[in-house]
C-alpha positions as a Markdown table, in Angstrom:
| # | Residue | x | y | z |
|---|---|---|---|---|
| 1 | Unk | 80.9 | 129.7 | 82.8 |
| 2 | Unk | 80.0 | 127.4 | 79.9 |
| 3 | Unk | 83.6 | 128.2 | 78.7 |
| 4 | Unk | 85.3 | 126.8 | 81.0 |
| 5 | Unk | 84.3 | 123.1 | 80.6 |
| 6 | Unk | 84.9 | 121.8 | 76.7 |
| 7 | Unk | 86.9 | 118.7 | 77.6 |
| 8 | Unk | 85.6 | 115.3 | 78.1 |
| 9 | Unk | 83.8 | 114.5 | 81.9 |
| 10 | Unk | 86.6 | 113.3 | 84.3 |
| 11 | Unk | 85.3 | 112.0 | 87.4 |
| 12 | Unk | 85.2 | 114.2 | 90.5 |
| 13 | Unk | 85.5 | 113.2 | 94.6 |
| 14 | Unk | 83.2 | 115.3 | 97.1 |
| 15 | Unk | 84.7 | 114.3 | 100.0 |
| 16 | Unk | 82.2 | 115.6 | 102.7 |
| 17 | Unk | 82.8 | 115.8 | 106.9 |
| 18 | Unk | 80.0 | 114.8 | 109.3 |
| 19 | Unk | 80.1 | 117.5 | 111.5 |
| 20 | Unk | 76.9 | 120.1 | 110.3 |
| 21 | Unk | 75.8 | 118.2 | 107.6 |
| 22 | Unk | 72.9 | 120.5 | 107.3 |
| 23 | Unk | 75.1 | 122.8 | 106.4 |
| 24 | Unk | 77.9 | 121.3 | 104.8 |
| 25 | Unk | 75.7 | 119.1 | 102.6 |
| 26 | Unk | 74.8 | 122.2 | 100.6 |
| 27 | Unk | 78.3 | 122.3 | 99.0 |
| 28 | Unk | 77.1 | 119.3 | 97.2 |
| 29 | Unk | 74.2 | 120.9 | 95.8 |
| 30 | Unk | 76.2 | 123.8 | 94.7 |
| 31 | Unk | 78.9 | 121.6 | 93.0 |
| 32 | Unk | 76.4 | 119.4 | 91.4 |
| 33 | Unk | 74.1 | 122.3 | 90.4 |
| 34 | Unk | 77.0 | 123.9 | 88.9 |
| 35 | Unk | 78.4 | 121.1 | 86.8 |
| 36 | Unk | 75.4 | 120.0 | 85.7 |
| 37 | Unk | 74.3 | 123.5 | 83.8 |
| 38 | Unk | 77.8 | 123.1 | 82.1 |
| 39 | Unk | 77.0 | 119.5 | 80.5 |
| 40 | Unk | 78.0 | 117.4 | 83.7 |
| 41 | Unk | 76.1 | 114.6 | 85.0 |
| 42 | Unk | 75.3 | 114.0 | 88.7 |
| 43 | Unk | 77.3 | 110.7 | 88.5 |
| 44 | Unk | 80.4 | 112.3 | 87.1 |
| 45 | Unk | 80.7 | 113.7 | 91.4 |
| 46 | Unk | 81.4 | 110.2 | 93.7 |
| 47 | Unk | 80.3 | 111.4 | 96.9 |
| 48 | Unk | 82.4 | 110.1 | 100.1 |
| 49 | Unk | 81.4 | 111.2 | 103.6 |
| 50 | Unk | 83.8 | 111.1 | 107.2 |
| 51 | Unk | 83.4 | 112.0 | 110.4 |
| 52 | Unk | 85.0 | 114.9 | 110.3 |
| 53 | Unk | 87.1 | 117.4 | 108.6 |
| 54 | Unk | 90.3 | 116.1 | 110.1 |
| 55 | Unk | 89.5 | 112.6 | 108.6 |
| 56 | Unk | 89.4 | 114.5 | 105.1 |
| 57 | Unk | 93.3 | 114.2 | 104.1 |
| 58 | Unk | 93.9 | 110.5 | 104.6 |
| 59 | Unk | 90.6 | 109.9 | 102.3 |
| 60 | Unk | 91.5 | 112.5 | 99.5 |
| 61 | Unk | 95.4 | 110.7 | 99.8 |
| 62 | Unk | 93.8 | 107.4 | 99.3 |
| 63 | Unk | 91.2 | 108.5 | 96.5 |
| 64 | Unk | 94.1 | 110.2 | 94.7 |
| 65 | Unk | 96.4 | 107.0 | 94.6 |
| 66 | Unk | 93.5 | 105.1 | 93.0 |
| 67 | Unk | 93.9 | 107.1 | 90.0 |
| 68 | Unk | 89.9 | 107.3 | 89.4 |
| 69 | Unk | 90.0 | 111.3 | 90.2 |
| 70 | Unk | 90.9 | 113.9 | 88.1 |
| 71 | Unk | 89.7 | 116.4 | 91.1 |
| 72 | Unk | 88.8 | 115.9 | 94.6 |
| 73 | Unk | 86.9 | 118.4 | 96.7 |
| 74 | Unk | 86.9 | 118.5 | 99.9 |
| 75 | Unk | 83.8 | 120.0 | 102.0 |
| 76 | Unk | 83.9 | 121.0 | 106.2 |
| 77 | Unk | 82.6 | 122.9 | 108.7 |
| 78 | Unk | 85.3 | 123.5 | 111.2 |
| 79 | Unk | 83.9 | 125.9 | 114.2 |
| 80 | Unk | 85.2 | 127.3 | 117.5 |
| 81 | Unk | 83.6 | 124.9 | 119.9 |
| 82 | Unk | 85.2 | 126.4 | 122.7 |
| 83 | Unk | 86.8 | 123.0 | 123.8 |
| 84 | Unk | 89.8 | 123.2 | 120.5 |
| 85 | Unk | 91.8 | 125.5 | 119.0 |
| 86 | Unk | 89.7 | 125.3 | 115.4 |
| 87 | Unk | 91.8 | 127.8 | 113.8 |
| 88 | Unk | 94.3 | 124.9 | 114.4 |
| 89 | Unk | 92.3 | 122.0 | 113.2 |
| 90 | Unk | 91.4 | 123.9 | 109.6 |
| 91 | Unk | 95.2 | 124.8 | 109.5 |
| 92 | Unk | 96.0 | 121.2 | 109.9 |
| 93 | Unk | 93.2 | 119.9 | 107.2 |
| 94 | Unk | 94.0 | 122.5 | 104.3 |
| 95 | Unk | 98.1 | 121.9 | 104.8 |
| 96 | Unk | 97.8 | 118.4 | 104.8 |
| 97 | Unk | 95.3 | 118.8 | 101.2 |
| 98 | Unk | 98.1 | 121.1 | 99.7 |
| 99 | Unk | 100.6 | 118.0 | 100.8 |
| 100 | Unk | 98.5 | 115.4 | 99.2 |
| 101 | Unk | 97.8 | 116.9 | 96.0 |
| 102 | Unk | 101.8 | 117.7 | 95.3 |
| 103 | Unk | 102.5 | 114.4 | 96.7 |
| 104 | Unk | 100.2 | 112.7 | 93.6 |
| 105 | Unk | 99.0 | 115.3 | 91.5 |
| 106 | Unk | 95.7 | 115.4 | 91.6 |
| 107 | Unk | 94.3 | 118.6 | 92.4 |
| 108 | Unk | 92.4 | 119.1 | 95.8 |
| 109 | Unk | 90.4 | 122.1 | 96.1 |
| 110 | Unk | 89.5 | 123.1 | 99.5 |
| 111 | Unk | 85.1 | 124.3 | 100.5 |
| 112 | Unk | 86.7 | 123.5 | 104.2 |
| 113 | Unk | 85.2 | 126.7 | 105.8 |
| 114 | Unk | 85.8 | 128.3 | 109.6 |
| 115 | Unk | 83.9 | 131.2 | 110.6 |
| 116 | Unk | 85.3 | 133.7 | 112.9 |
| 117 | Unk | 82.0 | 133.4 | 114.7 |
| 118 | Unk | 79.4 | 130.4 | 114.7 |
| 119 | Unk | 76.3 | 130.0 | 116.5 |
| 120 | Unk | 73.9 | 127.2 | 116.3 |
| 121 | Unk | 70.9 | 129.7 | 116.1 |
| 122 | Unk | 68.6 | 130.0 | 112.6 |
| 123 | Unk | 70.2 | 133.0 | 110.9 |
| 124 | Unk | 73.5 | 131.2 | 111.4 |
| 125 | Unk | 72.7 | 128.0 | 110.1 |
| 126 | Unk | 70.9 | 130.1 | 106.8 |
| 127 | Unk | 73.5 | 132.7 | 106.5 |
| 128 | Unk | 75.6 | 129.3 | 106.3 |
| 129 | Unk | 73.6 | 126.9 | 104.3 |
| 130 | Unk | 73.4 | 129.5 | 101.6 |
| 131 | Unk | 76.7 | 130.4 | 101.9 |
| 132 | Unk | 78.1 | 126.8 | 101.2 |
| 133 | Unk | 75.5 | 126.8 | 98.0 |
| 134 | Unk | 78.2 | 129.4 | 96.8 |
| 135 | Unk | 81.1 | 127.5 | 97.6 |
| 136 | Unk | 79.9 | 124.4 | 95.9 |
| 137 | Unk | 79.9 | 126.1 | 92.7 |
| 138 | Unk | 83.0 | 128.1 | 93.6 |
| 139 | Unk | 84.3 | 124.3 | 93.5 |
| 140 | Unk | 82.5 | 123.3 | 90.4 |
| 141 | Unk | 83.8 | 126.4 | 88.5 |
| 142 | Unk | 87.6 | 125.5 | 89.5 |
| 143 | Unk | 86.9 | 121.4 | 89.1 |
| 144 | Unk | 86.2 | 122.4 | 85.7 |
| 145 | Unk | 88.8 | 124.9 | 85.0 |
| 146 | Unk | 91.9 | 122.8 | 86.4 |
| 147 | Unk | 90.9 | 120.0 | 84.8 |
| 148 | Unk | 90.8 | 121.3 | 81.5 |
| 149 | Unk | 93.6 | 123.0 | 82.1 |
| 150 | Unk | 95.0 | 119.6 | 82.8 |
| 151 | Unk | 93.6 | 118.0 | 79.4 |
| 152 | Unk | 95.2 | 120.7 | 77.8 |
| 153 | Unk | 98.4 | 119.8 | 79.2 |
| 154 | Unk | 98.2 | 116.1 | 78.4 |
| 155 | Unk | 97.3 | 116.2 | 75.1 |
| 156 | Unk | 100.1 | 119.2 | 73.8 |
């Protein structure tokens, strides 16, 4: 993917929910892993953590008006607890990302995961885990893209 990535470091969000943070903290590896084997530095990603992934919007909104972001990703775990309609919740969160990034413009890419089936056993969590490696460079690989694309379209 070294292609991808040619235009000078903006700074990223990682906007990361509470809820399995074993698991959901591997996005962050992914992302960071990813970046950094196309000429990123760790400290081009600002790390921001909430409780959980329905408090993700209101923080991407707010990090987006500061201007400081030329990307935000957002990273959740949203799973059928049995007590909410989850399906619901992740609805909710990835609408309201689509909403803030028209609203100002920065892109907002979405590792906000729910699996059909979840259960709090080893192979889940691994199957999981590993999984959320991928999407964290899934992230990295269209941080990269989008904002070039973006420096593109600024300087023609």
């Amino acid at each position: 993917m070294n292609q991808i990535a040619q235009t000078p470091k903006p700074k990223t969000a990682l906007i990361q929910a509470s809820w399995h943070f074993d698991i959901v903290d591997k996005c962050r590896q992914g992302l960071i892993d990813e970046l950094s084997q196309n000429g990123w530095l760790a400290s081009d990603v600002e790390i921001f953590k909430v409780p959980g992934a329905f408090d993700i919007p209101l923080l991407a909104r707010r990090l987006a008006q500061t201007g400081a972001y030329s990307a935000i990703v957002a990273s959740g775990f949203v799973v059928d607890g049995g007590i909410y309609r989850h399906d619901f919740v992740a609805a909710t969160v990835i609408d309201a990302l689509m909403q803030v990034q028209l609203e100002t413009d920065v892109p907002v890419l979405s590792a906000v995961l729910t699996p059909h089936q979840f259960q709090e056993t080893g192979p889940h969590i691994a199957f999981f885990q590993e999984h959320f490696v991928t999407k964290g460079k899934e992230a990295a690989e269209a941080v990269m893209m989008i904002t070039g694309t973006f420096a593109r379209l600024a300087a023609a």
